[in-house]
N, C-alpha and C positions, 0 to 999 in steps of 0.2 A: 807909468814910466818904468821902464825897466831897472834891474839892475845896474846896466853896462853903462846905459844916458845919466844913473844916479850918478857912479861914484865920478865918470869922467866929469862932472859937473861941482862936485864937492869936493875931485883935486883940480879944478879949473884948466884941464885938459883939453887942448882944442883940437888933437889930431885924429882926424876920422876912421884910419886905418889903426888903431888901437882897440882893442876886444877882450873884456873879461871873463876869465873859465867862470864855472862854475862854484869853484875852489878857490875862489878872489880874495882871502883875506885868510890872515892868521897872526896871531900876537906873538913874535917871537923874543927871546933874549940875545942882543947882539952887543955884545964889549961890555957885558951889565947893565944894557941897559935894555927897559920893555919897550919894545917895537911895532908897530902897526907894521905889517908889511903884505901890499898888492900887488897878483901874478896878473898878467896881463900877455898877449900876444900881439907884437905887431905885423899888421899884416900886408906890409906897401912891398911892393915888386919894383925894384928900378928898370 
């Protein structure tokens, strides 16, 4: 399984135009507080 199939699957993501870099994940501090935080591209065209 890839990467991309994992994490959309472990934040129960169903949208198939969504795409994780390679650079998907980093622990940030935001207002004090520690963060999980995932970059992601969407990729849908209307």
């Amino acid at each position: 399984m890839s990467h991309n199939n994992f994490i959309l699957n472990l934040l129960n993501l169903k949208d198939p135009n969504i795409t994780f870099n390679d650079n998907y994940y980093s622990e940030e501090i935001i207002n004090n507080v520690k963060s999980k935080v995932f970059y992601a591209t969407l990729t849908y065209m209307p």
